[in-house]
C-alpha angles and dihedrals in degrees: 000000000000118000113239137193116196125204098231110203100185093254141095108270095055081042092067090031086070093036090058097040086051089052095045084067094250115137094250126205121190118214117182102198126231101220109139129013122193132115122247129239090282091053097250122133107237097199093045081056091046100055106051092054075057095057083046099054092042087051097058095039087050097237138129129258149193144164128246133192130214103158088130099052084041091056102041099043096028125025093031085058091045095056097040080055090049090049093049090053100256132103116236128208099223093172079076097052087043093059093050097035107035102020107036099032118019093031088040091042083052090047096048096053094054086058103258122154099212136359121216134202132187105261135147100232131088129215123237138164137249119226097261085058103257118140118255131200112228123197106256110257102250095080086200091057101032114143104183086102090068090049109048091106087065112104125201098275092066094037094047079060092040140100144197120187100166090044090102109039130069126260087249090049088050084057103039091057090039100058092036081066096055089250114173093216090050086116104019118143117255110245115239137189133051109339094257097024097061116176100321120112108286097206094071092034091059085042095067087054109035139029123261109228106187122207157158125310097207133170118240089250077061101245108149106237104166146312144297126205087211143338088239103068099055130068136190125298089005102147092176128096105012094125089211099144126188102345120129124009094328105268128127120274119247118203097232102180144325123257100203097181096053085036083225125136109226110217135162123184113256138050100248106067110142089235094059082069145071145149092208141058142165119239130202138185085038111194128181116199086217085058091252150040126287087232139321086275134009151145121263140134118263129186106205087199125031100240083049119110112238120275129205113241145178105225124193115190123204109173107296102346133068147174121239113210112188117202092224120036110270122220120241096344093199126218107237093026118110128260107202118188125208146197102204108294087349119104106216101181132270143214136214134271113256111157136009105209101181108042108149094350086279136110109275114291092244086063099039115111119215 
């Protein structure tokens, strides 16, 4: 019998993570992690809900239960990161860099030291092994809820601690079993949005933290055609929320690129502009979960956004650093998003995106001259 601590979010997939490891015979202890406080737009403290769907859920599976907080660490190896990104004109995934930072290596560290054997989440991924024995990460088996995406940054010495005991079952599956158990989260809504933004507004959020600095909407020809409230709160190929109006032949406006040092958003009307496209790009920060490459260069599929169907791609590694060439053109490939390769269902590792080169088949918008 292992000792396991789950990371109990407060929904229903680390609900039935703990259920099953409880069935399973394992002395199961259940930790709901502290990593952000702060109340919503409605003044209700999220985490405070959260946690005591937590103690719910424990009560019914018959396990303990207790409460950890890791604010600091999150603000120091997360959100400092995510602001320093925003400042800098990208947009960051920081659900990716909480998973390596907080919950497989603050929360794993935490585990460790109290004597547990492994620590489980509820994510949708599964673990296999290579055939020179090395773990793997696989995507989970239900392709709408796979998380492998979130957990490519993860190298063998996390994942040889880690399990995933949805990983193999279907959402549907998750609730059914959930709610056949008397489960309070069994229809629990599944959260959505950034990891400590949740579902409230992000332009006043960032705002608390950073300072608007309005500007100019301008096309790439240069013709002022409205303002912006920040170059922060808009990303490539965003066509919501410009406020634009009539201006222009009547179609809706697209967000092409940021020019940081004239602090202007570059936007046309339409889709379809060349510079919203491009084959190649730049990564930075590459990780492998073997611990290395599969080769200098080699041939695997890649999303540069999680919702995104795979792609095929060509990817050449030099130290940590790498280019992405996709076979067919990629819309708004987006600076501080992640870039995950794969091998079929396994998950080889990723990078971020750091630079588009060809966007357009023109020199980078920062160095274009209008």
């Amino acid at each position: 019998m292992s000792r396991i601590i789950v990371g109990m979010s407060g929904g229903v997939d680390s609900s039935v993570a703990a259920m099953l490891l409880k069935k399973a015979g394992h002395e199961v202890l259940g930790v709901f992690m502290k990593n952000w406080e702060e109340k919503d737009e409605n003044g209700v403290c999220t985490a405070e809900t959260d946690y005591a769907d937590v103690r719910r859920v424990c009560d019914t599976i018959g396990i303990p239960y207790y409460t950890v907080n890791f604010e600091k660490e999150y603000y120091d190896r997360v959100f400092a990161y995510f602001l320093d990104e925003y400042r800098k004109g990208r947009t960051p995934n920081p659900d990716v860099l909480c998973n390596r930072e907080i919950k497989f290596k603050a929360f794993l560290d935490y585990a460790m030291d109290v004597g547990a054997d492994a620590v489980a989440t509820g994510h949708f991924c599964r673990l296999g092994h290579a055939e020179d024995g090395s773990l793997t990460l696989l995507r989970g088996v239900d392709a709408g809820k796979d998380q492998s995406y979130f957990l490519y940054m993860l190298s063998q010495a996390p994942l040889s601690k880690a399990m995933f005991p949805v990983g193999g079952m279907t959402k549907a599956e998750v609730r059914k079993m959930a709610e056949e158990a008397g489960l309070c989260t069994s229809g629990k809504k599944d959260s959505t949005g950034v990891c400590f933004i949740g579902e409230r507004r992000f332009k006043p959020f960032l705002k608390q933290f950073l300072p608007a600095n309005p500007g100019n909407m301008v096309t790439p020809e240069g013709r002022v055609v409205g303002r912006h409230d920040g170059l922060m709160y808009y990303t490539l190929g965003q066509r919501r929320g410009l406020g634009i109006g009539g201006a222009g032949n009547g179609e809706r406006w697209f967000v092409l690129y940021k020019d940081l040092s004239r602090n202007e958003l570059i936007v046309t009307q339409g889709g379809d502009h060349p510079l919203l496209y491009s084959r190649t790009c730049e990564g930075t920060d590459v990780t492998f979960i073997a611990g290395h490459a599969p080769a200098a260069e080699f041939d695997c599929t890649c999303k540069y956004r999680y919702r995104q169907p795979d792609q095929a791609v060509h990817v050449s590694v030099d130290g940590d650093r790498c280019v992405v060439v996709a076979r067919e053109s990629q819309r708004a490939v987006t600076p501080g998003q992640s870039m995950v390769f794969y091998d079929g269902d396994v998950c080889l590792g990723g990078a971020i995106a750091d630079r588009v080169v060809d966007a357009g088949q023109v020199p980078l918008p920062a160095e274009a001259e209008r």
